[in-house]
Backbone as ProteinMPNN parsed JSONL, in Angstrom:
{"seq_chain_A": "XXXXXXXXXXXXXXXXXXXXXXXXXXXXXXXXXXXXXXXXXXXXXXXXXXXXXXXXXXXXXXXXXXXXXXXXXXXXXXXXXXXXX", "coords_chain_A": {"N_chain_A": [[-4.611, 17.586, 14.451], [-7.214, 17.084, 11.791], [-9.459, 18.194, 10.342], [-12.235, 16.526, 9.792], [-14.421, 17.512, 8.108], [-13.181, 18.787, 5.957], [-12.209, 19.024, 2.914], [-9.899, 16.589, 1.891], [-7.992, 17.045, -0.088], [-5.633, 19.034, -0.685], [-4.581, 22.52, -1.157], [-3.896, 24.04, -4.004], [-3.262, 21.009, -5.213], [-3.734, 19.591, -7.828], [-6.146, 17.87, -10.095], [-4.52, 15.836, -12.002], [-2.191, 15.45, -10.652], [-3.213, 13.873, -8.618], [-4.13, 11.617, -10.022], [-1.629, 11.146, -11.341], [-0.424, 9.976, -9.094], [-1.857, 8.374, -8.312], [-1.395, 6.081, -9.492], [0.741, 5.808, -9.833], [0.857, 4.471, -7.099], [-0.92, 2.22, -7.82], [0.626, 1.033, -9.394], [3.377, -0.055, -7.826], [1.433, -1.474, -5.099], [2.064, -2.382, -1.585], [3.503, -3.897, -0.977], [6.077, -3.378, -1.13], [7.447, -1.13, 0.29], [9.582, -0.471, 2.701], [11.589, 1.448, 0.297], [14.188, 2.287, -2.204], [14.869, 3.67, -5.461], [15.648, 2.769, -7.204], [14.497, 0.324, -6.455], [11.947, 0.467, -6.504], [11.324, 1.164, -9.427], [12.013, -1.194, -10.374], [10.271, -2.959, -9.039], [7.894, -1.541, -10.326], [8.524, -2.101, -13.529], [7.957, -5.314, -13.235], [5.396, -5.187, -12.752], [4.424, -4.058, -15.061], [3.905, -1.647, -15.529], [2.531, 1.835, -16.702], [4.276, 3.499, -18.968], [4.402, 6.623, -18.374], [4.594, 6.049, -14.992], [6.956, 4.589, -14.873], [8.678, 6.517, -15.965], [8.39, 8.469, -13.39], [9.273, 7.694, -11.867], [11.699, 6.761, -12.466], [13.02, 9.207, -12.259], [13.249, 9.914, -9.6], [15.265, 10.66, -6.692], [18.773, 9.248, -5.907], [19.912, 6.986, -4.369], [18.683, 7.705, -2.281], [15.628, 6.569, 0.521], [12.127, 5.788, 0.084], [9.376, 6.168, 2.451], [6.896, 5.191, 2.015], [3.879, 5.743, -0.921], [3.415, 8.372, -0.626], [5.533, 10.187, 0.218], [7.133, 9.448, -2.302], [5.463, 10.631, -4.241], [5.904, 13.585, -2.922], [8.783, 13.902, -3.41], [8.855, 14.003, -6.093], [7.463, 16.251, -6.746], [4.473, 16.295, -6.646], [1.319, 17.234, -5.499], [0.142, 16.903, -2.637], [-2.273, 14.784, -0.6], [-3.737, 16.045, 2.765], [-3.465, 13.768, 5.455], [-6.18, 12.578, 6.892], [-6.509, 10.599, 9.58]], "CA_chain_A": [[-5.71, 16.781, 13.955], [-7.385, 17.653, 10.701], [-10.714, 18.309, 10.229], [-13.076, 15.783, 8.716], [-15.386, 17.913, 7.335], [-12.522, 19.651, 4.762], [-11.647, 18.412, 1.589], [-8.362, 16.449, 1.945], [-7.255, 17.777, -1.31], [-4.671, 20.173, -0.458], [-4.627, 23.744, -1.911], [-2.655, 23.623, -5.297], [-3.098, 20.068, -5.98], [-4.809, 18.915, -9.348], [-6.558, 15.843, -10.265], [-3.673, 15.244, -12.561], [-1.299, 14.803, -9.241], [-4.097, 13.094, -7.771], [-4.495, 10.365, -10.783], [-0.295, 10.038, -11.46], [-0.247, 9.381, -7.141], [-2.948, 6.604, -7.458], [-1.194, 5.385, -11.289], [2.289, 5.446, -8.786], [0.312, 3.463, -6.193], [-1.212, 0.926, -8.236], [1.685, 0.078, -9.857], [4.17, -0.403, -6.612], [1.416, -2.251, -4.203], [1.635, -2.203, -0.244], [4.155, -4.874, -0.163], [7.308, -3.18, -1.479], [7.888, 0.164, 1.502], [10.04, 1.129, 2.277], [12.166, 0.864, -0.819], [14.781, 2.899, -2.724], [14.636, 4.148, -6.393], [15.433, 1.078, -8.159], [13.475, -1.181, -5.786], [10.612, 0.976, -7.01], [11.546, 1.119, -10.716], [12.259, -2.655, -10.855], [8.793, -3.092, -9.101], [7.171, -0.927, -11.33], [8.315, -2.832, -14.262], [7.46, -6.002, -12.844], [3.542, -4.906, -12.958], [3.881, -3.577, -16.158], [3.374, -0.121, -15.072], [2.741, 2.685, -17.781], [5.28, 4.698, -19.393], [4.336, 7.501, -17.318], [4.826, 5.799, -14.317], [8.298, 4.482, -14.882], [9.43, 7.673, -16.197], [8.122, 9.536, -13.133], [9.772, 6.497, -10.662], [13.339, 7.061, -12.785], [13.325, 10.582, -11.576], [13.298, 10.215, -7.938], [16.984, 10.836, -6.281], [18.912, 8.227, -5.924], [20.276, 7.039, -2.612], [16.844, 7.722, -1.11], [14.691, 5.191, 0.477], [10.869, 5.994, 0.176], [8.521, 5.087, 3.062], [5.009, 4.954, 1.174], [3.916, 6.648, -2.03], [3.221, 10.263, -0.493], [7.127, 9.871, 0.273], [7.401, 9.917, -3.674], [5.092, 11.912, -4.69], [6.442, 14.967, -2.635], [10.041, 14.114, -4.143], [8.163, 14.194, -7.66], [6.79, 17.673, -6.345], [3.344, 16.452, -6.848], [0.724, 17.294, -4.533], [-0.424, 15.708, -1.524], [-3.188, 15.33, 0.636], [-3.752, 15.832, 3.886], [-3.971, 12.716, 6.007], [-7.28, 12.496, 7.78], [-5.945, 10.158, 11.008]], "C_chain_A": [[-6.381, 17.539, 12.818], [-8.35, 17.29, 10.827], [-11.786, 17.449, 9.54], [-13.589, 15.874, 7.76], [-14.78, 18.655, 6.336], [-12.265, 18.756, 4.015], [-10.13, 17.552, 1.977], [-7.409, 16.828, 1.084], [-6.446, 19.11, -0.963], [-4.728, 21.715, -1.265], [-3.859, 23.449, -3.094], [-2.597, 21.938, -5.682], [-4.179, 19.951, -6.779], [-4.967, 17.959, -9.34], [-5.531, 15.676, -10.911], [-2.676, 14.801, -12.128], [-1.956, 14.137, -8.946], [-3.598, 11.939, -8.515], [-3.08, 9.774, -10.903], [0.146, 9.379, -9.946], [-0.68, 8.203, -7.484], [-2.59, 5.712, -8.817], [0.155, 4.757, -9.964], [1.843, 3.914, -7.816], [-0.21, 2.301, -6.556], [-0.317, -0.157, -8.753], [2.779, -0.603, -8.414], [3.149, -1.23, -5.716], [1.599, -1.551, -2.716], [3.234, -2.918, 0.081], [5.885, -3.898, -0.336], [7.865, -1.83, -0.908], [8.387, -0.282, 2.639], [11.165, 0.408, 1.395], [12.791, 2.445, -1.394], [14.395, 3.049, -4.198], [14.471, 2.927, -7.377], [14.726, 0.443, -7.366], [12.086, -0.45, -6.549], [10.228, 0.738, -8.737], [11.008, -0.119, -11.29], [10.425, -3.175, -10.176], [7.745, -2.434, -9.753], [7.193, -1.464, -13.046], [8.069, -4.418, -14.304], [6.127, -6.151, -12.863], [3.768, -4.467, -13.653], [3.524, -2.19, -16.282], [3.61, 1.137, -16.659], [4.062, 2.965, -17.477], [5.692, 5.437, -18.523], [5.028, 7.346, -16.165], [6.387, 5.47, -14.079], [8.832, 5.326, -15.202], [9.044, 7.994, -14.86], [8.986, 8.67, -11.839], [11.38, 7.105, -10.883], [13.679, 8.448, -12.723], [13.717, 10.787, -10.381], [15.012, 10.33, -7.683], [17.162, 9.522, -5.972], [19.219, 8.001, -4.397], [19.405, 6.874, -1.434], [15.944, 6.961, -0.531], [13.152, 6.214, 1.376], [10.015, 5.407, 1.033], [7.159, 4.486, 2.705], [5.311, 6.304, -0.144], [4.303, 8.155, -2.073], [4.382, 10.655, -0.337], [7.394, 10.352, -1.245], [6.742, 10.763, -4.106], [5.565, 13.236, -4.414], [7.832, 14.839, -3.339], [9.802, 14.495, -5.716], [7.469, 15.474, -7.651], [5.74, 17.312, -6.756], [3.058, 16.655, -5.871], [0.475, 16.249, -3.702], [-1.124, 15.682, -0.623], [-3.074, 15.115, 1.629], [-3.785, 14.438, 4.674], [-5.158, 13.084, 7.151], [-7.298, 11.678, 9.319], [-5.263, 9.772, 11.036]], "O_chain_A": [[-6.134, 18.745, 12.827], [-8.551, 16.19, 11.343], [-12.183, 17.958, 8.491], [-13.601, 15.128, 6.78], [-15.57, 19.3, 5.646], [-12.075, 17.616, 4.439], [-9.249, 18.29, 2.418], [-6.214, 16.946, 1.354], [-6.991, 20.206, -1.099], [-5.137, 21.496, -2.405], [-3.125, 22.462, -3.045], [-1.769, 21.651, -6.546], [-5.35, 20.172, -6.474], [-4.298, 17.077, -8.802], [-5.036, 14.836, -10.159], [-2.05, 13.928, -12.728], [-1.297, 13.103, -8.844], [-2.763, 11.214, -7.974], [-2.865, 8.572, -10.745], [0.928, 8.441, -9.791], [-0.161, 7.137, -7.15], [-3.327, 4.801, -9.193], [0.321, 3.649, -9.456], [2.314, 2.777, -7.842], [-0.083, 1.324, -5.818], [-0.308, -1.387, -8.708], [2.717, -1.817, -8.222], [3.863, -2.101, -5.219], [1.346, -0.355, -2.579], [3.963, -2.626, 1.029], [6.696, -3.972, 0.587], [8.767, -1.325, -1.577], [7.639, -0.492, 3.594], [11.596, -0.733, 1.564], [12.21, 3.51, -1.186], [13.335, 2.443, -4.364], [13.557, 2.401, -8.012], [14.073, -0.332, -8.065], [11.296, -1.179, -7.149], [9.179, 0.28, -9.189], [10.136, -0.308, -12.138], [9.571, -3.67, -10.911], [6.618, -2.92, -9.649], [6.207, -1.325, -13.77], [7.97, -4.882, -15.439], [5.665, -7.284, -12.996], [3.152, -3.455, -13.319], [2.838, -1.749, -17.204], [4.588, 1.197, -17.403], [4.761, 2.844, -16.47], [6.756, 5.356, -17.909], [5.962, 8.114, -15.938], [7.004, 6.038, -13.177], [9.973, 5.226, -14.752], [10.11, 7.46, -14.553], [9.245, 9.331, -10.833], [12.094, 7.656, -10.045], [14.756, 8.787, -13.213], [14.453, 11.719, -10.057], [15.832, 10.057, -8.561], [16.259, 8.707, -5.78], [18.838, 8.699, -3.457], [19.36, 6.315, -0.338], [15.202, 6.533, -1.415], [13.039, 6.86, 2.417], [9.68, 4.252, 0.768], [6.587, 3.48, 3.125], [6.158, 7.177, -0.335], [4.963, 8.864, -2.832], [4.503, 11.779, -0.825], [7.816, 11.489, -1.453], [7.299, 11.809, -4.439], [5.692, 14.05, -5.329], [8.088, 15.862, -3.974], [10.556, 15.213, -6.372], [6.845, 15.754, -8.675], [5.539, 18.074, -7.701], [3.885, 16.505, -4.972], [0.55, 15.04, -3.921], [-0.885, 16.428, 0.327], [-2.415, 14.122, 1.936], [-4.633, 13.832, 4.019], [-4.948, 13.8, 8.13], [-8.059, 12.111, 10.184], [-4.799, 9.417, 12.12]]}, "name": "protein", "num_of_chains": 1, "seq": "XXXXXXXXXXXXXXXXXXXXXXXXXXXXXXXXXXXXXXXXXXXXXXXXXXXXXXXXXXXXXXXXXXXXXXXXXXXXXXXXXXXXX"}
């Protein structure tokens, strides 16, 4: 169980992991997990998703199927926070 009263921000992560996580997340939605590289891609250009974002989607391995964002993000070696419950 993890502590309430700590930061969830993990040691070593930056707002700049933070902001491409919640750029990742806005673009993909709720509805489209668990999903492989292209399911992500192709839903990412579907919303229009920055640049950024689709570059950082067409990185992930292939083969792979992602259960939620934090799923990608750790394959994207960004940071990730703790979950609180």
């Amino acid at each position: 169980m993890t502590d309430p009263h700590q930061s969830a921000t993990s040691p070593g992560t930056d707002q700049g992991s933070i902001e491409r996580r919640a750029a990742i997340a806005e673009a993909l939605g709720k509805e489209v997990w668990p999903a492989d590289r292209d399911a992500l891609v192709a839903r990412a250009q579907e919303s229009n998703a920055p640049d950024r974002v689709l570059g950082d989607l067409q990185r992930l391995p292939a083969g792979q199927t992602f259960a939620n964002v934090q799923e990608v993000a750790e394959a994207l070696g960004l940071g990730t926070e703790q979950q609180r419950f």
